[in-house]
SEKEMI-435973 format. One record per residue (C-alpha): residue number from 1; chain; y, x, z. Coordinates in pm, whole numbers. Layout:
// residues N
{NUM A {Y X Z}}
...
// end
This chain:
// residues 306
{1 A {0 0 0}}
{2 A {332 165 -106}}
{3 A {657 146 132}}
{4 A {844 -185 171}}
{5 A {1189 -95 1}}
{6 A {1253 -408 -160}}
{7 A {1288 -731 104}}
{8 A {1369 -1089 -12}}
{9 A {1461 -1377 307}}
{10 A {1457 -1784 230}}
{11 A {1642 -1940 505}}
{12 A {1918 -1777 704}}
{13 A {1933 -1987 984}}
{14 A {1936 -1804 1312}}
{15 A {1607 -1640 1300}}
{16 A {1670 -1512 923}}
{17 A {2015 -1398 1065}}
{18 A {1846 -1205 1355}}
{19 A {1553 -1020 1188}}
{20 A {1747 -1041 802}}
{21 A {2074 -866 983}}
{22 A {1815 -565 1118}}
{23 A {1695 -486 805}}
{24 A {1994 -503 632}}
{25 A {2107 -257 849}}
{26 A {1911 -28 755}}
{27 A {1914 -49 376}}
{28 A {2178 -347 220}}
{29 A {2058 -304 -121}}
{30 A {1724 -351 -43}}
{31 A {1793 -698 83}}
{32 A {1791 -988 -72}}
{33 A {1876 -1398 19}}
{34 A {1748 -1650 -187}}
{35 A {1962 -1937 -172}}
{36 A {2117 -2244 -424}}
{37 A {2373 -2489 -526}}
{38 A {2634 -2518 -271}}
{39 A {2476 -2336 -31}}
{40 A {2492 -2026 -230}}
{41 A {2882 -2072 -246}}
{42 A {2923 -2091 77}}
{43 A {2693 -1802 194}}
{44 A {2934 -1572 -77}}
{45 A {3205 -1758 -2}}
{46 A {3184 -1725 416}}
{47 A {2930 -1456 487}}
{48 A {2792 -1464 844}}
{49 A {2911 -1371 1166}}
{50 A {2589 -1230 1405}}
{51 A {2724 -1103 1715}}
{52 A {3018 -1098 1621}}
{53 A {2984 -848 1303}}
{54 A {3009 -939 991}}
{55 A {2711 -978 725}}
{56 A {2789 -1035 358}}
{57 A {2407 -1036 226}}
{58 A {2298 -978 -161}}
{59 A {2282 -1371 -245}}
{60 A {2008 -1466 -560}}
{61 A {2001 -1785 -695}}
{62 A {1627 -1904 -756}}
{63 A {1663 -1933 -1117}}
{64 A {1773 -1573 -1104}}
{65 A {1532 -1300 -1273}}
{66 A {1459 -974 -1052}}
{67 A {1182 -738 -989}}
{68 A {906 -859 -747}}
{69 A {996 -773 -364}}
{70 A {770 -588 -152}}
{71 A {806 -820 108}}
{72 A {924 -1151 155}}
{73 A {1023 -1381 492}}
{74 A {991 -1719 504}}
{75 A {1195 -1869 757}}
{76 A {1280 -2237 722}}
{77 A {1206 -2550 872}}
{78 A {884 -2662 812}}
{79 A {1040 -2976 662}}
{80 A {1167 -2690 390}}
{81 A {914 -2515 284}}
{82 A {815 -2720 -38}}
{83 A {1156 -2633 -192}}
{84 A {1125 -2259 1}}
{85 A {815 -2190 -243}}
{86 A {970 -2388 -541}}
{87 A {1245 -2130 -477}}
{88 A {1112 -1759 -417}}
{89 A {855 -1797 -676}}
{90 A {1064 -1556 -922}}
{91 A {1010 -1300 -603}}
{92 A {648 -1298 -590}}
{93 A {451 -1028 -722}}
{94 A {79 -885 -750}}
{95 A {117 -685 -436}}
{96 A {401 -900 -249}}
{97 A {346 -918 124}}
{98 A {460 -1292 250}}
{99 A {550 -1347 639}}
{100 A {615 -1678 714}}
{101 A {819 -1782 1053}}
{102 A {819 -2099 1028}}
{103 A {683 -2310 1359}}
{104 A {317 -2490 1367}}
{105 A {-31 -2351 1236}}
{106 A {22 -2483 892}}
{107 A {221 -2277 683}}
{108 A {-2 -2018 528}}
{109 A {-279 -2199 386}}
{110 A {19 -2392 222}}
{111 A {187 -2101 95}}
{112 A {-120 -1956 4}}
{113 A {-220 -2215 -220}}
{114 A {84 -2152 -453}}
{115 A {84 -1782 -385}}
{116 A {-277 -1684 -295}}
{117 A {-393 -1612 22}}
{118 A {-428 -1246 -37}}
{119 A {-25 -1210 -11}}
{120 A {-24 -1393 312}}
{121 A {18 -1210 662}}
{122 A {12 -1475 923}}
{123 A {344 -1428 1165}}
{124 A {545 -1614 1421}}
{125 A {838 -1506 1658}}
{126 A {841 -1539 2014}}
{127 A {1112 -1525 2269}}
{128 A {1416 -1486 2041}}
{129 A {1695 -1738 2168}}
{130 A {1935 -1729 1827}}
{131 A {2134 -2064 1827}}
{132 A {2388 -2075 1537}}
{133 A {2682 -2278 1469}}
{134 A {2783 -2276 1138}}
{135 A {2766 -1912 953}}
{136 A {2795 -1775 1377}}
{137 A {2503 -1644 1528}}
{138 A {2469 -1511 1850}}
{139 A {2126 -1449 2014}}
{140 A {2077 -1227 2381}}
{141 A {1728 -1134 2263}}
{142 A {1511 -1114 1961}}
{143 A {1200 -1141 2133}}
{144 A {929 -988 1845}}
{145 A {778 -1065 1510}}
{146 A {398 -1103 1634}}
{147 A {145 -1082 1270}}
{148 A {-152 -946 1127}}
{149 A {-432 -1072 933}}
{150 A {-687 -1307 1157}}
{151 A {-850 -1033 1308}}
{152 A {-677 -714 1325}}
{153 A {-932 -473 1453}}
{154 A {-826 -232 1221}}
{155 A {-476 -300 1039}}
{156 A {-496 -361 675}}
{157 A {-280 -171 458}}
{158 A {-62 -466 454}}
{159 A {16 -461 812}}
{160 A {50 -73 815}}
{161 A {348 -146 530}}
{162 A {530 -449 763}}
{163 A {465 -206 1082}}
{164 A {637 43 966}}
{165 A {915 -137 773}}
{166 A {991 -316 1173}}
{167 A {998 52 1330}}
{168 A {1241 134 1071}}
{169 A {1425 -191 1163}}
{170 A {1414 -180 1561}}
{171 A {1249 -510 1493}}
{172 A {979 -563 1808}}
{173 A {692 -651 1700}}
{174 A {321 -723 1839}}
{175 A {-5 -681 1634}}
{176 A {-251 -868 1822}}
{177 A {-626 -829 1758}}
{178 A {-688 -1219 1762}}
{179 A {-376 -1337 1539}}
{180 A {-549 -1731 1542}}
{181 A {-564 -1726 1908}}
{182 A {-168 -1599 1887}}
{183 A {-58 -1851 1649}}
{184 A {-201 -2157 1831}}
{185 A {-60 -2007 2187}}
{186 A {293 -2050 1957}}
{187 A {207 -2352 1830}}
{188 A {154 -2492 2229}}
{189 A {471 -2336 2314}}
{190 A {641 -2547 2049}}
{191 A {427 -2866 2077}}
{192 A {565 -2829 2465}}
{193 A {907 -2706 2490}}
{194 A {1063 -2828 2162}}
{195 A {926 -3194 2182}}
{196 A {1032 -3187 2545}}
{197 A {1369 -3030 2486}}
{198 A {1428 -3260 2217}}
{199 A {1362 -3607 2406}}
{200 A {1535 -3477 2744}}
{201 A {1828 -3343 2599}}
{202 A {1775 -3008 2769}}
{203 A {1846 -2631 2743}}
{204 A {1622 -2398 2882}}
{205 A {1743 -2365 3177}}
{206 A {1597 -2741 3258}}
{207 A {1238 -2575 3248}}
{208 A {1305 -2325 3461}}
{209 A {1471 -2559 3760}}
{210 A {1279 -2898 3683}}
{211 A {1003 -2923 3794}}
{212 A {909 -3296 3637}}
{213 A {1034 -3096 3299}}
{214 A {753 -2849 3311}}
{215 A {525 -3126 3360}}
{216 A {581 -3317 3070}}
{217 A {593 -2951 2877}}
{218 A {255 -2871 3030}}
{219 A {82 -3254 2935}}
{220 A {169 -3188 2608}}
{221 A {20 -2815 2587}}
{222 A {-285 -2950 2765}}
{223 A {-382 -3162 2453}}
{224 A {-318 -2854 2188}}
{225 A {-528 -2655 2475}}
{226 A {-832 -2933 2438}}
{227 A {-784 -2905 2034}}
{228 A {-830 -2528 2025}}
{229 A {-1169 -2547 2205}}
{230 A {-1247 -2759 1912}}
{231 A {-1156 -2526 1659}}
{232 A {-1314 -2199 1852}}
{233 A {-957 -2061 1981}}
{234 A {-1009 -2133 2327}}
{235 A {-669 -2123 2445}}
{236 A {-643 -2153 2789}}
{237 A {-446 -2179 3170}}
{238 A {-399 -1801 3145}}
{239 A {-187 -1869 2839}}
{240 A {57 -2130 2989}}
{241 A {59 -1862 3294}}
{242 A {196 -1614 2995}}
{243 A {410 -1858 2829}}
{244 A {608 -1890 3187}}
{245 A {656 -1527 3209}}
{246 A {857 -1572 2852}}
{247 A {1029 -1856 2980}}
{248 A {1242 -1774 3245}}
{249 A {1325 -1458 3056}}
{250 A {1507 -1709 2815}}
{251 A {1870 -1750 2883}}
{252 A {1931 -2096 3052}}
{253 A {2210 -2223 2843}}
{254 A {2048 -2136 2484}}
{255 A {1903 -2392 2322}}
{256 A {1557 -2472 2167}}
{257 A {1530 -2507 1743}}
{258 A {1451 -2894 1735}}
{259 A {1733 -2980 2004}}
{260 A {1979 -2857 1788}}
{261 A {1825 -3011 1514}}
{262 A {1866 -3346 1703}}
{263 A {2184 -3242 1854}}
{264 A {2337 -3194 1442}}
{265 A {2184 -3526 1298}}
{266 A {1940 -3326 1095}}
{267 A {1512 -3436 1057}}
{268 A {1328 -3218 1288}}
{269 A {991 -3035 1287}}
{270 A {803 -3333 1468}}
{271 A {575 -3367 1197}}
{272 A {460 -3015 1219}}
{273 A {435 -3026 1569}}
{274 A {255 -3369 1727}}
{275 A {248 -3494 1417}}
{276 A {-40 -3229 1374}}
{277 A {-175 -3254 1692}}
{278 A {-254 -3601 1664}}
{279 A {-427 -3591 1315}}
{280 A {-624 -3282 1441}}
{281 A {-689 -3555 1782}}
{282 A {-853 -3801 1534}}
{283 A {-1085 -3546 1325}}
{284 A {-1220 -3407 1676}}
{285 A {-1233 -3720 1841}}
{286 A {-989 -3579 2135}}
{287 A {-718 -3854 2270}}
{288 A {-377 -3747 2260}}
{289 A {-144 -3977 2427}}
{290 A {193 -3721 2526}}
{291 A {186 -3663 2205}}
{292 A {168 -3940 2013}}
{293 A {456 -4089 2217}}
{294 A {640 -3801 2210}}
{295 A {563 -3839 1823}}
{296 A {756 -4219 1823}}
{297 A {1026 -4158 2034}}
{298 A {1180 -3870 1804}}
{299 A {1082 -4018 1480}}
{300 A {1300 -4334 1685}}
{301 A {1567 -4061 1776}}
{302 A {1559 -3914 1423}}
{303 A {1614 -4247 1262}}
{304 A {1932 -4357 1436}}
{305 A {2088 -4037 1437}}
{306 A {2071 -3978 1025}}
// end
């Protein structure tokens, strides 16, 4: 696998800021933002503002020809990502290395079906609290990239090219052997303190003080905990213990993704997050009440907000 010089980013909200303004840092020219329409003028037109210096990124329209990138990052809403692969396809080539961010345990086999799943490593980021307000973007910490193929044992040429591309970076970043049993302890975390977050209105600092907060969170985690036995993850209590050790790291006023999505009008990740762990409840047979009501009341929220 050669060296990642060439780096191509779909969504700059504030995780694309955080990670896309490290490795622009370290090489502008090898970054590029794929972006459209009137987004694209206001990106050149306003730049971005991440704590409190000023980023004006290489902007590509999708329609644009280039050279394939070495790597690209995915990092959209899940309620995105159709138009995020319509999009970046003019960046994908026979040795491109995809990361997606995005939130939930769905997102590679979907990229993979346009792209291959030979491109794909699977990724998420923990413990970053970016919030952005307009093209402003301040974050206190930028927690790490975790990725690697399923099992990472040994590390695939593809994850010895992203590993050393993050180093480059200062980008933190954890290889884990058991990336599956990673990306579902994520995809509780989510399931538990976005829903949550979303319905009560709350920053983090209500999980850390509440403690009728942390036990809707935890209801909700139980049920994706019950699911991954199903599936042969086997999450467990040790990894809510864990997930508490990230949580009152977080700074109390910062805000999780889906209660600013609620907060702005805008659809949220719902679908990605209960919505899955409901359908997955009804292939295993495993009841999943918090959930599902957690499911209706945003979809509720959602409606009469946009």
């Amino acid at each position: 696998m050669k060296e990642i010089k060439s780096i191509s980013i779909v969504g700059l909200g504030a995780i694309g800021c955080a990670y896309g303004s490290k490795l622009y840092d370290i090489d502008p020219k090898g970054v590029k933002v794929i972006a459209g329409g009137e987004r694209l003028k206001r990106y050149r037109k306003n730049g971005f503002v991440i704590n409190g210096k000023k980023y004006s990124f290489q902007y590509v329209s999708p329609e644009e020809k280039c050279d394939p990138a070495d790597l690209i990052i995915i990092a959209v809403k899940g309620t995105q990502l159709p138009k995020a692969i319509e999009d970046m396809k003019n960046h994908v080539g026979e040795n491109t290395i995809i990361l997606s961010l995005l939130n939930g345990i769905t997102s590679e086999a979907i990229i993979g079906k346009s792209f291959g799943m030979d491109k794909i490593l699977y990724s998420m980021c923990v413990g970053i609290d970016a919030n952005r307000d307009k093209n402003d973007i301040h974050f206190s910490s930028y927690g790490n990239i975790t990725f690697g193929e399923k099992d990472n044992t040994n590390y695939s040429e593809k994850v010895i090219a992203v590993k050393d591309i993050f180093e480059k970076a200062h980008i933190p970043y954890v290889i884990p052997q058991d990336m599956m049993h990673s990306l579902w302890w994520k995809f509780m975390i989510n399931v538990g303190i976005n829903q949550c977050s979303a319905v009560l209105r709350g920053k983090y600092g209500v999980f850390q003080t509440e403690i009728q907060a942390r036990e809707l969170m935890e209801s909700t985690m139980m049920e994706v905990i019950r699911l991954s036995e199903k599936v042969g993850v086997n999450l467990n209590k040790d990894d809510l213990k864990k997930w508490y050790e990230v949580l009152y790291t977080m700074n109390p006023n910062s805000r999780t993704s889906m209660l600013e999505d609620i907060e702005c009008g805008r659809k949220t990740e719902v679908d990605s997050f209960s919505g899955t762990v409901c359908e997955l409840g009804k292939k295993f047979n495993v009841d999943t009440p918090v959930n599902r009501t957690l499911y209706n009341i945003i979809k509720v929220i959602e409606n009469k907000e946009n």
